[in-house]
C-alpha positions in Angstrom: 109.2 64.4 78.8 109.1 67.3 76.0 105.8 67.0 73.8 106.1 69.6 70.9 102.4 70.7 69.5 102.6 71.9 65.7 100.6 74.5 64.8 98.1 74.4 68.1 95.0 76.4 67.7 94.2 78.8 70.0 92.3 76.7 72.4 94.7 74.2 72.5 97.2 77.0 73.3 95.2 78.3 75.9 94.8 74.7 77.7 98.5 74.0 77.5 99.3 77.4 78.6 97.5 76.7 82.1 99.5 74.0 83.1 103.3 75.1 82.5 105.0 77.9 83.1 105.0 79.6 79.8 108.4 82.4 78.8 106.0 85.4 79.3 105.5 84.3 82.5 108.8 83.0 84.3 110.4 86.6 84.7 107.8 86.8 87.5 109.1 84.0 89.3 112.0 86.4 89.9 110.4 89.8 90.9 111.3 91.3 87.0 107.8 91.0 84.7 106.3 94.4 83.6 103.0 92.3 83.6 102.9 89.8 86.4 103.6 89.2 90.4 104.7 86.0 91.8 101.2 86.9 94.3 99.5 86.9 90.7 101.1 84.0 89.2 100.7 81.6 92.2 96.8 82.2 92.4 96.8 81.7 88.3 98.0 79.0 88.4 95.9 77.7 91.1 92.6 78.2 89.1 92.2 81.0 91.7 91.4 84.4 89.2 91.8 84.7 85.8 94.3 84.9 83.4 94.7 88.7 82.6 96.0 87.3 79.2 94.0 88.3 76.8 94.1 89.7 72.8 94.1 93.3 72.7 94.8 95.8 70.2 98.4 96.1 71.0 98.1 91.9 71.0 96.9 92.2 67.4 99.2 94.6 66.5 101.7 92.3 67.4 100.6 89.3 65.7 100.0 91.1 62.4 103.8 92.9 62.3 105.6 89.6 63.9 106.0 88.6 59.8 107.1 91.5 58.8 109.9 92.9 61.4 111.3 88.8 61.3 111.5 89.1 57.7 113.2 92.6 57.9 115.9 91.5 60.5 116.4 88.4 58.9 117.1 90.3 55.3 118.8 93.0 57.4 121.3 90.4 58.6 121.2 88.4 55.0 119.5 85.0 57.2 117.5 82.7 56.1 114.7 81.8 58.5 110.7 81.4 59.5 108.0 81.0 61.5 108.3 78.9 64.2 104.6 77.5 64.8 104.9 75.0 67.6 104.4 74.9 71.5 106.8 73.3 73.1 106.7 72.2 76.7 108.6 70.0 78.9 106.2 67.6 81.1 108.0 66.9 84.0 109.4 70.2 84.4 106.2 72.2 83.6 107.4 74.9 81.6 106.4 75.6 77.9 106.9 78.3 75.4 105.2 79.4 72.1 108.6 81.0 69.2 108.3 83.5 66.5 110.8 82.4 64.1 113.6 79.9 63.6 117.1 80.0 61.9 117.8 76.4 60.9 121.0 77.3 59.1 121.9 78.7 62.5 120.4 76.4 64.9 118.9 79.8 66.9 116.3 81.1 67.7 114.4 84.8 66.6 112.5 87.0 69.0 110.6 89.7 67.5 109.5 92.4 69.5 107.6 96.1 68.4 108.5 98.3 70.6 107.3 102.3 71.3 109.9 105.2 71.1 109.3 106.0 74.5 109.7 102.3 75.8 112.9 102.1 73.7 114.2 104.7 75.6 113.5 103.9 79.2 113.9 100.3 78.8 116.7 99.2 76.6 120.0 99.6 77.0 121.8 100.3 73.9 125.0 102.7 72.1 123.7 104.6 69.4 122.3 102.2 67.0 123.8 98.9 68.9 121.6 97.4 71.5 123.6 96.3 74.6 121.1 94.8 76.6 116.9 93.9 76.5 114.7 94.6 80.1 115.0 91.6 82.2 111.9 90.1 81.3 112.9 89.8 77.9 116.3 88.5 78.1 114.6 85.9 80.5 111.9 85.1 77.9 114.6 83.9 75.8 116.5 82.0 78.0 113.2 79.9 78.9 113.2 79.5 75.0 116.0 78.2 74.5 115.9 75.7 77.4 112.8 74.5 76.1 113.9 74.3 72.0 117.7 73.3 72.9 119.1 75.9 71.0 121.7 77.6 71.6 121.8 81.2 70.4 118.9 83.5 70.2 118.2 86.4 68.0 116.3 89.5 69.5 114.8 91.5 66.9 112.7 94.5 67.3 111.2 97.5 65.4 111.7 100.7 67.3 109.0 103.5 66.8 107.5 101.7 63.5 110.8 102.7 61.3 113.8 101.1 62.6 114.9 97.3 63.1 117.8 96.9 65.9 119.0 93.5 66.7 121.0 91.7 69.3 122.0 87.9 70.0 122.0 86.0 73.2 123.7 82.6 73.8 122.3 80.2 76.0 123.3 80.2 79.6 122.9 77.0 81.4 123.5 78.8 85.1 120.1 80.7 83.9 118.6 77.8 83.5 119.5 75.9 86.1 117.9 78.9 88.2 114.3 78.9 85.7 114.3 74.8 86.7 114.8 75.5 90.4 112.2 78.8 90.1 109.9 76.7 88.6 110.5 73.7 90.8 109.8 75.7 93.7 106.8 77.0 92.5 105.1 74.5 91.6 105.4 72.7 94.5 104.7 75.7 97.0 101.2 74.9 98.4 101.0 78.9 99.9 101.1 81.4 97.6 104.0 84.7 97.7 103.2 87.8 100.4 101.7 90.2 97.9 102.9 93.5 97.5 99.3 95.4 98.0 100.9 98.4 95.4 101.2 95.8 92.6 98.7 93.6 93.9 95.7 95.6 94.8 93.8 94.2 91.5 94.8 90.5 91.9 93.4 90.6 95.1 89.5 92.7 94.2 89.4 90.0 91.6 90.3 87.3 94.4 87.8 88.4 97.0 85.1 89.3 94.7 82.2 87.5 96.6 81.0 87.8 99.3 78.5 85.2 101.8 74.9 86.8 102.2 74.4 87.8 105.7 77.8 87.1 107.3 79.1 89.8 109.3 82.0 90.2 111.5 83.3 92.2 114.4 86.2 94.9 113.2 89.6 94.2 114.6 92.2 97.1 115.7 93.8 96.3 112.1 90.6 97.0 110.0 89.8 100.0 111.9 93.0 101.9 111.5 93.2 101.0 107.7 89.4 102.2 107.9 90.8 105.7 109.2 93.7 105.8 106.6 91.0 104.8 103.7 89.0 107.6 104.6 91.7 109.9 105.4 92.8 109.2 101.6 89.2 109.3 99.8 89.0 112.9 101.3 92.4 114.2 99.8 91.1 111.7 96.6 88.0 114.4 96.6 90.4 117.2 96.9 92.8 116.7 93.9 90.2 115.7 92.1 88.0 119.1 92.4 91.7 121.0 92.3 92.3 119.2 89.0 88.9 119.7 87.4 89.0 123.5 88.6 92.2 123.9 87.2 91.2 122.0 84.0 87.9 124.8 83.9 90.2 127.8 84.0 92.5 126.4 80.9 89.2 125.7 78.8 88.5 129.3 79.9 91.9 130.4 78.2 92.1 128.4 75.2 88.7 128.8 73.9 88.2 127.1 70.4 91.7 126.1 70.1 92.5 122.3 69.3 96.3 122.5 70.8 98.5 124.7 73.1 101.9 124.4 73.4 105.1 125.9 74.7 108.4 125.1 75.7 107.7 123.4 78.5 103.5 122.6 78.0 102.0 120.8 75.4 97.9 120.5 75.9 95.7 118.8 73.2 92.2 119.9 73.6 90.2 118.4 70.3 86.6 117.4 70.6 85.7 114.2 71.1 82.2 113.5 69.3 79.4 111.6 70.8 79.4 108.1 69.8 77.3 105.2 70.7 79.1 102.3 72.3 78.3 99.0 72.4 77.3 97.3 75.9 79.3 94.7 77.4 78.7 92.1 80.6 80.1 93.4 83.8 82.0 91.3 85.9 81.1 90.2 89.2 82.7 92.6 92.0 82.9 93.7 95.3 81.1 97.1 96.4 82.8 99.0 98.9 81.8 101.8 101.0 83.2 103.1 104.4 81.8 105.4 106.9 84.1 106.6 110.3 82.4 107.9 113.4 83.5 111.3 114.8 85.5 110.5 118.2 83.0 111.9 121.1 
């Protein structure tokens, strides 16, 4: 059953976000988000930890340029088009999806996206000023899109480095869909969560096992004490870089003096002063302490 929401407000948003599987989230289900793991997703999803989404600056920065790159590409490209301001989601499948802009005349879809020099570079594929292909999590964001809204063509618009729009068009592909159905199928009925991957999912899992229970204590298996050796072993070569780097950051400070920047062809070092500044306080989260001692071997 697809229920369309006009205009939700945020909390509404929010609510129905928690209980689909939204098109910022569904690359995960694959093993290709920038943002999420399945690991992370799956205990999501399950009310285990919290949603990491949150508004940010870059968020913000987001919201308040998504009016004016659409408008740009759509001039650019002489279309006719605006916001889209609806959640869409489809009941029994349990996916939904917020849009940026629609293109009635053209029955398509527009996704805008603002996106850093540097991230243009490593992450999009594209031949001089032609874009030949979006990172995987993007070209599956739109395909989610236009599973949910039905349309059949989608319009990816971005603004590269704060000065140039760019622009490509993906049609619907029903073979990627029929794999985000199955994904989502699977997922939603998996009553286990993924393996994690402990390099990606070291955070998940702090904010998993945060608590503890008062006076419980347990007796240290093989497993716990060799990654007890290798956590030490680590947090003394941690120690190490870190005094190498601070030494080494010393002796440049020694060198440049006064100076606010150093460069050369191969080093560039900004050294400005940052002036005090009071902060603000903020509550801390509830966390785990951790501390480790190893016995010398007699």
């Amino acid at each position: 059953m697809i229920n369309i929401i006009k205009n939700p407000d945020e909390s509404t948003w929010l609510h129905a976000r928690e209980r689909n599987i939204n098109s910022t989230e569904v690359a995960s289900l694959f093993g290709i988000s920038k943002f999420m793991t399945p690991f992370e997703l799956w205990h999501i999803k399950n009310g285990n930890i919290d949603d990491p989404f949150k508004s940010n600056v870059r968020v913000e920065a987001g919201k308040r340029l998504e009016r004016v790159i659409g408008d740009w590409i759509l001039e650019k490209l002489e279309l006719k088009g605006g916001p889209f301001n609806c959640y869409i989601e489809d009941r029994d499948k349990r996916i939904g999806s917020t849009f940026d802009f629609e293109i009635p005349d053209m029955d398509a879809l527009l996704e805008v996206k603002n996106v850093d020099y540097l991230v243009f570079r490593d992450e999009w594929h594209s031949e001089g000023d032609i874009i030949v292909d979006a990172p995987l999590h993007i070209e599956m964001q739109v395909q989610h899109q236009m599973l949910l809204s039905g349309k059949k063509k989608c319009l990816i618009g971005i603004l590269v480095g704060g000065n140039t729009p760019l622009y490509l068009w993906r049609d619907a592909d029903p073979k990627v869909h029929e794999a985000i159905v199955e994904a989502v199928a699977k997922f939603w009925e998996s009553k286990t969560p993924p393996p994690p991957d402990y390099e990606a999912d070291w955070s998940a899992i702090n904010s998993l096992f945060a608590r503890s229970e008062e006076g419980l204590s347990i007796e240290a298996t093989d497993e716990i004490e060799e990654l007890s050796v290798e956590y030490a072993q680590a947090r003394v070569e941690e120690k190490a870089a870190a005094l190498k780097k601070k030494v080494a950051r010393a002796k440049m400070l020694e060198l440049i003096g006064d100076a606010e920047r150093v460069y050369s062809p191969t080093v560039s070092i900004s050294a400005r002063e940052i002036r005090e500044k009071e902060v603000q306080t903020y509550t801390r989260k509830a966390y785990r302490g951790f501390s480790l001692k190893v016995k010398e071997a007699k």
